[in-house]
ZATI-804192 format. One record per residue (C-alpha): x, y, z. Coordinates in steps of 0.05 Angstrom, whole numbers, m for minus. Layout:
<pts>
+--------+--------+--------+
|      x |      y |      z |
+--------+--------+--------+
|      X |      Y |      Z |
...
+--------+--------+--------+
</pts>
This chain:
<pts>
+--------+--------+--------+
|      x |      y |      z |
+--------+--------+--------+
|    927 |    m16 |  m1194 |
|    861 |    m19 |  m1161 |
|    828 |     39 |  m1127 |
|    816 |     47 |  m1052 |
|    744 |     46 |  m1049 |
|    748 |     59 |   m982 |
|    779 |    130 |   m996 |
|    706 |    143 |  m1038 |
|    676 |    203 |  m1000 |
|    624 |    230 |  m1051 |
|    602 |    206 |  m1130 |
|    636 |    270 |  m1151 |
|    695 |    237 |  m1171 |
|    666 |    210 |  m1230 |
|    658 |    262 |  m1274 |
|    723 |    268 |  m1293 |
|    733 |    195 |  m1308 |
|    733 |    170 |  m1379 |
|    706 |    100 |  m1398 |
|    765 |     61 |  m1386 |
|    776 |     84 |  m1320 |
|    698 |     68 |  m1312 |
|    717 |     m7 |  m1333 |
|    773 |    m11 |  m1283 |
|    723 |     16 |  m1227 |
|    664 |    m34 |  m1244 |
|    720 |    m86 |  m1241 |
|    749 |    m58 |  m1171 |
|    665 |    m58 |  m1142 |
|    657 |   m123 |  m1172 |
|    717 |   m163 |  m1136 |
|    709 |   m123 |  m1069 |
|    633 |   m143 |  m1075 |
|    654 |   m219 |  m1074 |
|    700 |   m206 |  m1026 |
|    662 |   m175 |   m972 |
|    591 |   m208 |   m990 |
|    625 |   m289 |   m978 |
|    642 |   m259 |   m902 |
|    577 |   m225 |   m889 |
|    533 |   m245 |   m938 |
|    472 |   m208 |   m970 |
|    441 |   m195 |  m1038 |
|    512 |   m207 |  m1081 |
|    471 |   m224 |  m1149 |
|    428 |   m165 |  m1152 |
|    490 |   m119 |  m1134 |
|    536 |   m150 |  m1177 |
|    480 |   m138 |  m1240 |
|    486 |    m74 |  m1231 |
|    554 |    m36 |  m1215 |
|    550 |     m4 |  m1291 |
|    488 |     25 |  m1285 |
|    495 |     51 |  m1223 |
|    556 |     84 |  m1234 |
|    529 |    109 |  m1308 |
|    479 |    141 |  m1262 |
|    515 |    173 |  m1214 |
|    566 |    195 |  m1266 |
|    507 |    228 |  m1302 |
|    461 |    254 |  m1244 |
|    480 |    294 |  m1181 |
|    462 |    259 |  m1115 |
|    430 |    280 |  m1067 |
|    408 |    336 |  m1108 |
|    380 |    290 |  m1159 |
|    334 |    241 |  m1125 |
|    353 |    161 |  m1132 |
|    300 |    110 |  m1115 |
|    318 |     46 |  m1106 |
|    259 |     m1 |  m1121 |
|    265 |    m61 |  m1063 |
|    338 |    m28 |  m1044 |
|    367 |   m100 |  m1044 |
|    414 |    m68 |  m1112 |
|    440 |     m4 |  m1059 |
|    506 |    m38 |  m1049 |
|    546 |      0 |  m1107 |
|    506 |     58 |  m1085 |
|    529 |     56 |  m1007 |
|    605 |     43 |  m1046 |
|    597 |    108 |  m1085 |
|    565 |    160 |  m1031 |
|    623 |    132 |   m984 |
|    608 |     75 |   m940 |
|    657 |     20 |   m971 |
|    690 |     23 |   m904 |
|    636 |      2 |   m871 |
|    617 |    m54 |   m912 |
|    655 |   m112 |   m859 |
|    595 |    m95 |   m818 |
|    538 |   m100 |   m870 |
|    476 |   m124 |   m848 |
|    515 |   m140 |   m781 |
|    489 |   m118 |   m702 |
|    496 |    m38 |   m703 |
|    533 |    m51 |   m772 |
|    508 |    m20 |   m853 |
|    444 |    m32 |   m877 |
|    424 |    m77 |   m929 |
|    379 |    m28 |   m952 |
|    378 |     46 |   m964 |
|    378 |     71 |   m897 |
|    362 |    152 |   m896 |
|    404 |    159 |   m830 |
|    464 |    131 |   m858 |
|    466 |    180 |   m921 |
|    434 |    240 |   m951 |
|    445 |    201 |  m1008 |
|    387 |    149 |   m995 |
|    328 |    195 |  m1005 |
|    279 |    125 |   m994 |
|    282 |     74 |   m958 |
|    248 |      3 |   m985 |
|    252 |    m71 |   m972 |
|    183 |    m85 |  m1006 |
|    171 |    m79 |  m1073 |
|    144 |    m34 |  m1125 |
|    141 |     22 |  m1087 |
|    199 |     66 |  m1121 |
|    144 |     95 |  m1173 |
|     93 |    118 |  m1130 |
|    146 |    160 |  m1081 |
|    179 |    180 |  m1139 |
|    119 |    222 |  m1174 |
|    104 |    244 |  m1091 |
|    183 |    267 |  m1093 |
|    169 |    296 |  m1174 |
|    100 |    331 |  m1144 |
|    139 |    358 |  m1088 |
|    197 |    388 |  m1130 |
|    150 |    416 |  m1189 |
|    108 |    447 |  m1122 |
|    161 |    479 |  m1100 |
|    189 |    508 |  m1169 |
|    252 |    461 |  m1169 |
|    291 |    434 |  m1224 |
|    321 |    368 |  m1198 |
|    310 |    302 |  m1238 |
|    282 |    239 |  m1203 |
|    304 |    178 |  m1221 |
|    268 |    103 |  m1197 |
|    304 |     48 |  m1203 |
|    254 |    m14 |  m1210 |
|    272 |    m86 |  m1237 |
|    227 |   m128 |  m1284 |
|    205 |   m175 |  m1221 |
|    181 |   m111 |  m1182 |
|    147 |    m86 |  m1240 |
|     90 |   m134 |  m1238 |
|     70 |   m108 |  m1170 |
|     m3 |    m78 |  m1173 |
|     26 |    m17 |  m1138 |
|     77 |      0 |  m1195 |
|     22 |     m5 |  m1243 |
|    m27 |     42 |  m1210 |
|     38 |     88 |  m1200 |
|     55 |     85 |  m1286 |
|    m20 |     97 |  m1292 |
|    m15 |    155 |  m1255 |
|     56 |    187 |  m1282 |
|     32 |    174 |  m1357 |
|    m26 |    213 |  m1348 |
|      0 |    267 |  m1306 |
|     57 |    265 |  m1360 |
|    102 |    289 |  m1292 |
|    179 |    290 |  m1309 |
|    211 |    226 |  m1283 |
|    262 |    180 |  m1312 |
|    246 |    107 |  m1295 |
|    304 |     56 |  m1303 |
|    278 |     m6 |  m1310 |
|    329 |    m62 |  m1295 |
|    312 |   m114 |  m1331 |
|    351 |   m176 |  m1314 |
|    300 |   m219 |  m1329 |
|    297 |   m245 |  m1254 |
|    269 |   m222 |  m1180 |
|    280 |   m278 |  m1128 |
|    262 |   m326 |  m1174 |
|    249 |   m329 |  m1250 |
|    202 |   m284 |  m1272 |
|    123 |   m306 |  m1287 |
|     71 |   m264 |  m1326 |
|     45 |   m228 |  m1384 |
|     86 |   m172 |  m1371 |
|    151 |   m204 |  m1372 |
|    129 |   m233 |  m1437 |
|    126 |   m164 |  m1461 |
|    197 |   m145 |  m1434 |
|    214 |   m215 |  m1465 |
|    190 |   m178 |  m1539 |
|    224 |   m116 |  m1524 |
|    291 |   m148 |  m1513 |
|    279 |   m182 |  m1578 |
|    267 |   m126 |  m1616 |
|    309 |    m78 |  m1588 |
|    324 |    m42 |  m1665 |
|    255 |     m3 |  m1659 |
|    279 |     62 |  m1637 |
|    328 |     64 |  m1693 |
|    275 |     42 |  m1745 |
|    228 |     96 |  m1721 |
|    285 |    155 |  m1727 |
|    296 |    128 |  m1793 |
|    217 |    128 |  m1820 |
|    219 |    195 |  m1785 |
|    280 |    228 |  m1815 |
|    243 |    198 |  m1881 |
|    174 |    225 |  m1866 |
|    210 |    296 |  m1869 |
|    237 |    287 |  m1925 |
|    162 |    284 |  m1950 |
|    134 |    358 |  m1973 |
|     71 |    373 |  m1927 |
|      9 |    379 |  m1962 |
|    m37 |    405 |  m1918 |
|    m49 |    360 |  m1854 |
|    m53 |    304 |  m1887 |
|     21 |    284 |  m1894 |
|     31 |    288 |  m1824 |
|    m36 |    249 |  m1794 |
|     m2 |    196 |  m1841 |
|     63 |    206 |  m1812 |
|     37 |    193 |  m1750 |
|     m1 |    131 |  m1763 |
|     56 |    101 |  m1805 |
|    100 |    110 |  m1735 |
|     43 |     75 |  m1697 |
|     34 |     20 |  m1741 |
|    117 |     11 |  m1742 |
|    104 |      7 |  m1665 |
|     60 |    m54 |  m1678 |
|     96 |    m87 |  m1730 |
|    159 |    m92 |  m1682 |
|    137 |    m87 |  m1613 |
|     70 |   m123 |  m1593 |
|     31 |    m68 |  m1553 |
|     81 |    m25 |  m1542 |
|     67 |    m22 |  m1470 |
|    103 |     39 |  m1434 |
|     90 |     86 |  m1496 |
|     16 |     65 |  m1490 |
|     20 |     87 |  m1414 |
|     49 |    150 |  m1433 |
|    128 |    143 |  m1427 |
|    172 |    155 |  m1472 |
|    207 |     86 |  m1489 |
|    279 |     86 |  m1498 |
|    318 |     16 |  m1502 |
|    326 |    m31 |  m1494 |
|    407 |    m17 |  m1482 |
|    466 |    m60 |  m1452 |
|    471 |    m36 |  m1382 |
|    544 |    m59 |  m1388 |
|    568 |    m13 |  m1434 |
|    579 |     52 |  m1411 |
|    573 |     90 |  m1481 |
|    507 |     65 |  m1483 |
|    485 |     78 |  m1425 |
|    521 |    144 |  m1426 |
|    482 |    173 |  m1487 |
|    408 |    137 |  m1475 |
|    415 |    174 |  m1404 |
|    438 |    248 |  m1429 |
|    383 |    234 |  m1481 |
|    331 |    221 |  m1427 |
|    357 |    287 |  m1387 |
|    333 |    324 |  m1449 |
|    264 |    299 |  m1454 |
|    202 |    329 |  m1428 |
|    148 |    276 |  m1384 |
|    159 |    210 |  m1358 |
|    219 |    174 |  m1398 |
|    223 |     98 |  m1387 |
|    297 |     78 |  m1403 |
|    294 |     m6 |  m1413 |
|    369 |    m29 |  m1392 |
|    383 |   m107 |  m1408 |
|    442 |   m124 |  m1342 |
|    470 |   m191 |  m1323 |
|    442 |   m222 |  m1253 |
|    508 |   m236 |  m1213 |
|    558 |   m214 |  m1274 |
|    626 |   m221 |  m1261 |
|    622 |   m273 |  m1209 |
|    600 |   m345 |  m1257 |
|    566 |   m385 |  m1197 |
|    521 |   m317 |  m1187 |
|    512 |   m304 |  m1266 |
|    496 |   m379 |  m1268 |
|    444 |   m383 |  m1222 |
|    373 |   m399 |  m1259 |
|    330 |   m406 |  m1188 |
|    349 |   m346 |  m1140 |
|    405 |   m378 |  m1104 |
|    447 |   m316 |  m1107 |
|    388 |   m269 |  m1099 |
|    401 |   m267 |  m1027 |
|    451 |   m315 |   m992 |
|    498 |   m324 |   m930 |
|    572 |   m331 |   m926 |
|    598 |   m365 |   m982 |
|    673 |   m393 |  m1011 |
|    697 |   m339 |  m1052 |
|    738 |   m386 |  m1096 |
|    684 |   m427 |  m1116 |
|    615 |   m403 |  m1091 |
|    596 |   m460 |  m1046 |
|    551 |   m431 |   m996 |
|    568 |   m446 |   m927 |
|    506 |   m478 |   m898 |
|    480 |   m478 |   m833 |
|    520 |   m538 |   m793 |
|    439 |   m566 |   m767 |
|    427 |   m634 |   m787 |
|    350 |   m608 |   m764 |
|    303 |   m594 |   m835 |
|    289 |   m517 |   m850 |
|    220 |   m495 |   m820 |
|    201 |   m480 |   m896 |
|    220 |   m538 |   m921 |
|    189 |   m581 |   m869 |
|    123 |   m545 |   m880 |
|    125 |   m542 |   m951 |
|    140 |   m624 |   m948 |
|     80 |   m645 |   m907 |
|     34 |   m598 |   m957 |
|     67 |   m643 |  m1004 |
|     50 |   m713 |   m978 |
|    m21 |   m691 |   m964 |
|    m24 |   m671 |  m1035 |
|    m15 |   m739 |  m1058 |
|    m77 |   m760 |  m1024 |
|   m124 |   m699 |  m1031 |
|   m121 |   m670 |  m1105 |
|   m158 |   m602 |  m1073 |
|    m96 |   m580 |  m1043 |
|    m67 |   m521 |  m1083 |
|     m2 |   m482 |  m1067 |
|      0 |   m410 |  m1091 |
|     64 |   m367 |  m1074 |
|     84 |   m299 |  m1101 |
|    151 |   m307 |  m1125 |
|    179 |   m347 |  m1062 |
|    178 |   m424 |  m1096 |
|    251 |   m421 |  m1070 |
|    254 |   m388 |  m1003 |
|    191 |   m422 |   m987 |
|    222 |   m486 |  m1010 |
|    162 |   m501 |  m1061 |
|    203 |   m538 |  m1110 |
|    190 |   m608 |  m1091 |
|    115 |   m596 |  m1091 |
|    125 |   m559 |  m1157 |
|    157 |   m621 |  m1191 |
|    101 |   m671 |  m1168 |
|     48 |   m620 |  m1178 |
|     63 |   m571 |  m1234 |
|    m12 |   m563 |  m1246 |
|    m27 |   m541 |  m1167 |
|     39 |   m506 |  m1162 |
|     10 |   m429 |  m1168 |
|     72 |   m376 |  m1182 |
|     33 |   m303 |  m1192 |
|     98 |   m274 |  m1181 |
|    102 |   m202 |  m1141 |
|     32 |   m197 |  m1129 |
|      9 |   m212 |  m1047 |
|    m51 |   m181 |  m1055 |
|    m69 |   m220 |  m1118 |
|    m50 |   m285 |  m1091 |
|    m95 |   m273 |  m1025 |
|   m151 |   m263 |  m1060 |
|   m135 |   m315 |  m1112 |
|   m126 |   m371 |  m1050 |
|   m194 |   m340 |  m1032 |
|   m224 |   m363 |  m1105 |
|   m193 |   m427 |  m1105 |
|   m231 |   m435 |  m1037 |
|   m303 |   m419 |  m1059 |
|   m301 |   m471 |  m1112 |
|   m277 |   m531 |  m1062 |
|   m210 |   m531 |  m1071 |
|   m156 |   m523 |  m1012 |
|   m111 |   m469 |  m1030 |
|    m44 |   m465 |   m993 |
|    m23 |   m396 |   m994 |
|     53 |   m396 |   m973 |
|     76 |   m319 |   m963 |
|    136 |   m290 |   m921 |
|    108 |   m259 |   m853 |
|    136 |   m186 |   m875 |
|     93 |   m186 |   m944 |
|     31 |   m218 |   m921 |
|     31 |   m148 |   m888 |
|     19 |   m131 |   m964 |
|    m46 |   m168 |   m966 |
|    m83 |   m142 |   m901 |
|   m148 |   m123 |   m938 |
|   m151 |   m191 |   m980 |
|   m140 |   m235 |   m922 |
|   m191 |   m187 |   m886 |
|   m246 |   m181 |   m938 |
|   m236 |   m232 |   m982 |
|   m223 |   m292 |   m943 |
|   m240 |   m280 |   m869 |
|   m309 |   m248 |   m885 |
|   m328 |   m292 |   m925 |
|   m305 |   m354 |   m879 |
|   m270 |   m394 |   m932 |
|   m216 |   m447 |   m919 |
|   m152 |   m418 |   m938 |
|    m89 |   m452 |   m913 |
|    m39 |   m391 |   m895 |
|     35 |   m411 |   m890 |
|     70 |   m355 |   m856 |
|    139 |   m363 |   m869 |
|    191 |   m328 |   m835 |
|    148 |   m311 |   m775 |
|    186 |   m281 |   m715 |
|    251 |   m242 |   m716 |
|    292 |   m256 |   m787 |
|    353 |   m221 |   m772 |
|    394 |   m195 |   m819 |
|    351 |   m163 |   m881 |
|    326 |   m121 |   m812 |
|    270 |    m76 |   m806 |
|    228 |    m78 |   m867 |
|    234 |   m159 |   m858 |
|    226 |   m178 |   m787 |
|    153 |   m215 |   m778 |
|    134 |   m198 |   m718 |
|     65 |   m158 |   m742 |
|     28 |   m214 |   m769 |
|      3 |   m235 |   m694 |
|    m23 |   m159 |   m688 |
|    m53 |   m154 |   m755 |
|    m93 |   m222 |   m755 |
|   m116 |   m227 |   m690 |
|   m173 |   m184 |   m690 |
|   m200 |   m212 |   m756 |
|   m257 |   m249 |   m745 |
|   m263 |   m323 |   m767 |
|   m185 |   m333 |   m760 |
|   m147 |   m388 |   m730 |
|    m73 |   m376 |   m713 |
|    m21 |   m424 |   m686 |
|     58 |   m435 |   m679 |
|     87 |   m504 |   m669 |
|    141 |   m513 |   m613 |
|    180 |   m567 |   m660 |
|    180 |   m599 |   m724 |
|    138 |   m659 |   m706 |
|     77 |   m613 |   m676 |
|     88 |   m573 |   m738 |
|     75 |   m633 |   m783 |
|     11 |   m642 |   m751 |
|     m5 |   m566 |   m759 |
|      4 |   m573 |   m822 |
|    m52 |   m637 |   m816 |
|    m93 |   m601 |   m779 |
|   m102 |   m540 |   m823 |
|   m124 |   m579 |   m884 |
|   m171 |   m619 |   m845 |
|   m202 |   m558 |   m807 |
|   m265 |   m533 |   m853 |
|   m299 |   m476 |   m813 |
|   m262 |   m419 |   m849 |
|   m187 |   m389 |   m860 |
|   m126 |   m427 |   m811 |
|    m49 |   m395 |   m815 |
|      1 |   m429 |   m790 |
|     70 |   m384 |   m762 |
|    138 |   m415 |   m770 |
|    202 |   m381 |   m765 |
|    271 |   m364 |   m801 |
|    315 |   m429 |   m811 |
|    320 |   m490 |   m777 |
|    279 |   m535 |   m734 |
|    294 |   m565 |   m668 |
|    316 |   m634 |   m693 |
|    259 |   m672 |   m664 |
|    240 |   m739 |   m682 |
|    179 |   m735 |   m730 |
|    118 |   m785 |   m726 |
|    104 |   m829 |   m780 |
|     35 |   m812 |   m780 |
|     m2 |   m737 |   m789 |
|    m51 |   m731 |   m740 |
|    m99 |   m672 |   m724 |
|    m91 |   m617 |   m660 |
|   m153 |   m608 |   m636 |
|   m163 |   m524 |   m644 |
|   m151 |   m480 |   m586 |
|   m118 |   m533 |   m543 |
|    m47 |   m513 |   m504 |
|     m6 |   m571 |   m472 |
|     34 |   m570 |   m410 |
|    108 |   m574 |   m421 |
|    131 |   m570 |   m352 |
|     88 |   m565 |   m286 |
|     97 |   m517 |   m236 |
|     59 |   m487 |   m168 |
|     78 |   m412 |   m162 |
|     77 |   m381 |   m233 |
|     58 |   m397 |   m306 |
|     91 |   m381 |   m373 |
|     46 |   m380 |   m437 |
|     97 |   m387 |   m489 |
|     94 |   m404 |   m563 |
|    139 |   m424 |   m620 |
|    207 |   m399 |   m620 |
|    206 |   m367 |   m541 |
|    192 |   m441 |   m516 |
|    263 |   m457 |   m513 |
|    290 |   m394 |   m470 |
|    225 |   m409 |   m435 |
|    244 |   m473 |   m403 |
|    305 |   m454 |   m394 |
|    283 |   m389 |   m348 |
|    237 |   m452 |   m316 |
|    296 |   m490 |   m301 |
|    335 |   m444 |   m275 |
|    284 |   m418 |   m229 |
|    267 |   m491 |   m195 |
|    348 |   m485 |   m193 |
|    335 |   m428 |   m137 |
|    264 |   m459 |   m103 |
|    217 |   m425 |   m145 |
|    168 |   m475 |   m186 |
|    137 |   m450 |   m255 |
|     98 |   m479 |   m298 |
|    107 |   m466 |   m382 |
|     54 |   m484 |   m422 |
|     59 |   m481 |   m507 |
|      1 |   m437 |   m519 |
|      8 |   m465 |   m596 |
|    m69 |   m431 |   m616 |
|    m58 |   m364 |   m606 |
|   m125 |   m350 |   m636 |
|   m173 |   m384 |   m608 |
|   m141 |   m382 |   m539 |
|   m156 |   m449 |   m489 |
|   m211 |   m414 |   m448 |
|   m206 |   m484 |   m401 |
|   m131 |   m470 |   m382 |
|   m128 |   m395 |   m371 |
|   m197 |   m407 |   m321 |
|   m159 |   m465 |   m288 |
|    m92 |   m416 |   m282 |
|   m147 |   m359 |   m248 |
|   m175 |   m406 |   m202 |
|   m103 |   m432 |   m174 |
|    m92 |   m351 |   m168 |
|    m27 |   m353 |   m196 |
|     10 |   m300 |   m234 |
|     17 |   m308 |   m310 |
|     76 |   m287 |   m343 |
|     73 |   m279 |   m435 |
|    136 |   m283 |   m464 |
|    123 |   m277 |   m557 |
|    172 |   m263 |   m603 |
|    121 |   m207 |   m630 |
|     84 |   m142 |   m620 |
|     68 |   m130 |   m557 |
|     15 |    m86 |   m579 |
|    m44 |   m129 |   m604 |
|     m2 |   m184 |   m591 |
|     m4 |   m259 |   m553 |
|     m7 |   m222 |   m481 |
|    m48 |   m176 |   m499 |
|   m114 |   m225 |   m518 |
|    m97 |   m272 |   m451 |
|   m105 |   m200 |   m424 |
|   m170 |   m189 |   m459 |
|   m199 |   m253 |   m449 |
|   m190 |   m248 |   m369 |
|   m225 |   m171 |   m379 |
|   m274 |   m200 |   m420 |
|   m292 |   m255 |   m373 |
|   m291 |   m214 |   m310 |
|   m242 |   m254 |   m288 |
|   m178 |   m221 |   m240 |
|   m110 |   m246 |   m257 |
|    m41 |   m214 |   m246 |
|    m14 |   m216 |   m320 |
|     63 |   m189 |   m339 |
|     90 |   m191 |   m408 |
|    139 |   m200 |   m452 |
|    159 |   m194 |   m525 |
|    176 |   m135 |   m571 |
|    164 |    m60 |   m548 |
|    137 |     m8 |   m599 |
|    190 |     m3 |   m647 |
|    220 |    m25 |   m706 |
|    281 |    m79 |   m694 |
|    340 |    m52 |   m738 |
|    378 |   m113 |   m774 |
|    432 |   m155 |   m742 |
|    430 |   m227 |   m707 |
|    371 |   m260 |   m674 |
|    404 |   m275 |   m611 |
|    429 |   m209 |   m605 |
|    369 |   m154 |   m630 |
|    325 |   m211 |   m569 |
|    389 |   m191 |   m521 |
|    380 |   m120 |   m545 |
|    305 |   m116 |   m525 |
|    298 |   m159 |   m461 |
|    263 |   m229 |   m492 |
|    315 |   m281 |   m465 |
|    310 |   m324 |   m414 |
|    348 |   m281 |   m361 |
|    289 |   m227 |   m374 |
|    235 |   m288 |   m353 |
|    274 |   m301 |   m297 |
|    275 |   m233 |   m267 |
|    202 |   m225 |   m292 |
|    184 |   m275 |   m246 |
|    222 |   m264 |   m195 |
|    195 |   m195 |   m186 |
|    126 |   m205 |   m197 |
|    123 |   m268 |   m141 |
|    160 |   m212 |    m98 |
|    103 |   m157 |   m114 |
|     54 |   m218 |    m93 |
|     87 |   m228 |    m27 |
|     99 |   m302 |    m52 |
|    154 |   m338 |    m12 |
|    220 |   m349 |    m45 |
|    263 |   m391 |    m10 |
|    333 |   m362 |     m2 |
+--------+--------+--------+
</pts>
């Protein structure tokens, strides 16, 4: 009979459950997963790769006491199941609903809170400073997969740890995936260990041999020593983590509970970092998930439970990604500089089709932002035209490259931001609404936002034919408008807006995704006598100096309206440019306040902080009123 997961209050119970009663839980986790993630949604192959482990650990450990990080957080699903929150899980990742991610207000049980990468090492030896500080005896446990392990950041943090020799027991999850297949020298070296997963037992053996062995002197035991290190290079090239200064144990099934049982009760016993190498099953249990050999079921939306057919979006418009990613494509064909360079987003970023026609200027570096900005920014100084394709959320990642690699130096790097604007459900750590704020003030920058998929074609045009230094192009979540698109690409000229709709008495300066509510707001107010004009202020950096000087001279007030920061944001540089100019102009805006917008759906997080259409309305309404502008009744 299957338990009530629901009933779960605390991990305690586990301690008094033998391995078969373990089996029949993963299986209970496993088919409540599938059930609950084809309604909602969410990160079902990651979660499903790990419901062993995780209970192995909690089974082992003592929560909160003991200190779980979960690298990324995307794999916190058996987690929230086990510190009591299965009864929330109709509402994951819903408005108001359960996180995603660990969330430290939803349990004392989530002790970090990530949707980046590689970041579980470095707060773990901050938490394992902390508690040896403070003369405590709790273990700390990261949790970080092969994918996040090429991060930069985890490698400074295993630097660190190994030399410190601070006690810390890393699991590395090693499923031999992130998002998408894994690229890199490292993963070749994970690809060794698996393969040659008998070397712990062959060095007990040489070791329980070497004792054997009277000691004469020190001799015996130097040799000892460098018979154990040359074992280590006969049947694991470089023996990476014990090199770095952890202790290497695995690699193990993290299936099998006996294993994991022992290798973890063996790791509680050892003094300094202790690296425990656990082989798991991306998706296991559920075939289309364990099946999946691009990142499909990394992270997906509502799907048929009895056969795993996603349920796609009804649009007959093309996704924003993969209309970008297409036009980088055709221009490809006639310019052999172009270069794409993602890290690890060929499928999110919908890369594949360029990838098959180009495998040679297809660039994967895998989890590495800040190595792929400064890469792009390589590719550029030799004459090439690098197309650097990130999500909006982890070019956040990259600041100082894009800063001092590319901007200073004024070379022509393509930026793709993908997944621009509000993205919903993944929440917080996700949304893009920064990358306005953050690229803005660096000099040499060009930023724009199409209002449809035929002006973002020609973005797209425009960016590879502009040469006077770096150009990034915002597009959002999903799907486009359903526009007709041209034929042929043509070029914007930089810093121009277009009218979209005249008007005598008001002005919005709109961009991208607000356009829509925008002229609806419009409409609504010629309904009631009240005539605005909207204008797609598509270069958000440079601004049209022309237009905002016409809009001064006709002394009429402006009103913003972004699906960004307001702070350092769209409204604030038409702000700027009027103080800058010595110019007087009545100037309201809209867009999102200072704070961090908590996961859920677009429609209703905008409802949630005042950007819709009725906000514009009432904007403008009040502001013509504090103008003592007529408005007929």
């Amino acid at each position: 009979m299957a338990m009530d997961l629901t009933k779960i209050s605390s991990p305690s119970f586990l301690k008094s459950l033998d391995n078969e009663q373990l089996k029949e839980l993963s299986e209970d986790i496993r088919s409540f997963l599938i059930e609950k993630g084809s309604v909602t949604g969410g990160h079902i192959g990651p979660n499903l790769g790990v419901v062993e482990l995780t209970i192995a650990l909690h089974k082992t450990f003592n929560s909160p006491e003991d200190k779980f990080l979960w690298d990324v957080g995307h794999q916190a699903y058996v987690h929230k199941i086990l510190t009591g929150r299965a009864d929330q899980f109709d509402t994951l990742r819903q408005f108001k609903g359960l996180c995603g991610f660990p969330k430290r207000i939803e349990s004392e049980h989530d002790v970090w809170e990530a949707g980046h990468s590689s970041t579980s090492l470095s707060a773990a030896m901050g938490m394992a400073t902390a508690r040896d500080l403070q003369n405590k005896k709790n273990y700390v446990i990261p949790i970080i997969g092969d994918g996040a392990l090429t991060g930069g950041m985890a490698l400074e943090a295993m630097n660190h740890i190994g030399h410190e020799k601070t006690n810390m027991i890393v699991i590395l999850n090693d499923n031999e995936m992130s998002i998408a297949p894994n690229v890199g020298a490292l993963h070749n070296v994970l690809g060794k260990l698996r393969t040659h997963g008998k070397y712990n037992k062959a060095k007990d053996d040489v070791e329980f041999l070497l004792k054997k062995i009277p000691a004469v002197g020190g001799m015996i035991a130097g040799t000892a020593e460098r018979v154990k290190d040359s074992l280590k290079y006969l049947l694991v090239s470089g023996v990476f983590f014990e090199e770095m200064g952890f202790t290497y144990l695995g690699p193990i099934d993290g299936h099998n509970f006996e294993a994991l049982e022992e290798n973890l009760k063996n790791a509680k016993k050892m003094d300094g970092p202790v690296l425990l190498h656990v082989i798991t099953k991306k998706g296991k249990g559920f075939k289309p998930a364990e099946n999946d050999k691009i990142g499909t079921w990394h992270g997906t939306g509502p799907y048929k439970m009895e056969t795993g057919d996603i349920i796609k979006s009804s649009s007959k418009a093309p996704s924003w990604s993969g209309l970008i990613a297409e036009t980088a494509r055709k221009l490809a064909r006639e310019d052999s500089r172009i270069v794409a360079i993602t890290p690890a987003m060929p499928v999110g970023s919908k890369l594949e089709g360029f990838a098959s026609e180009f495998p040679n200027r297809m660039i994967d570096v895998g989890i590495a932002e800040q190595h792929a900005a400064t890469m792009a920014a390589g590719l550029a100084a030799e004459g090439m035209k690098p197309f650097l394709v990130i999500y909006s959320t982890f070019l956040q990642r990259a600041y100082d490259q894009v800063l001092h690699d590319i901007c200073r130096q004024k070379l022509n790097v393509v930026i793709g931001i993908d997944r621009s604007g509000l993205v919903g459900a993944d929440g917080e750590t996700h949304q893009g609404v920064f990358d306005i704020s953050f690229l803005r003030h660096m000099p040499n920058m060009v930023i724009m936002m199409p209002k449809d998929e035929n002006e973002g074609q020609h973005m797209v045009k425009t960016a590879f034919d502009y040469a006077d230094g770096p150009i990034a192009i915002r597009y959002p979540r999903g799907n486009g408008l359903g526009v007709p698109l041209d034929d042929e690409l043509k070029s914007i000229p930089i810093g121009s807006w277009e009218v979209l709709k005249a008007g005598t008495q008001a002005a919005i300066l709109t961009f991208g995704t607000t356009i829509p509510m925008s002229m609806q707001a419009a409409a609504e107010l010629e309904q009631a006598g009240i005539s605005v004009e909207v204008i797609n202020a598509r270069f958000i950096k440079p601004l049209d100096g022309d237009m905002l000087r016409q809009l001064q001279q006709r002394n009429i007030p402006i009103i913003t309206v972004e699906e960004s920061m307001l702070q350092g944001g769209f409204g604030s540089a038409v702000m700027e440019f009027y103080n800058e100019n010595d110019l007087t102009a009545t100037i309201k805006r809209i867009g999102i306040p200072d704070m961090f917008i908590e996961h859920g759906d677009v429609n209703l997080l905008l409802n949630e902080i005042n950007v819709t259409s009725d906000a514009i309305v009432k904007l403008v309404e009040k502001t013509i009123n504090q103008e003592n502008r007529y408005i007929p009744s």
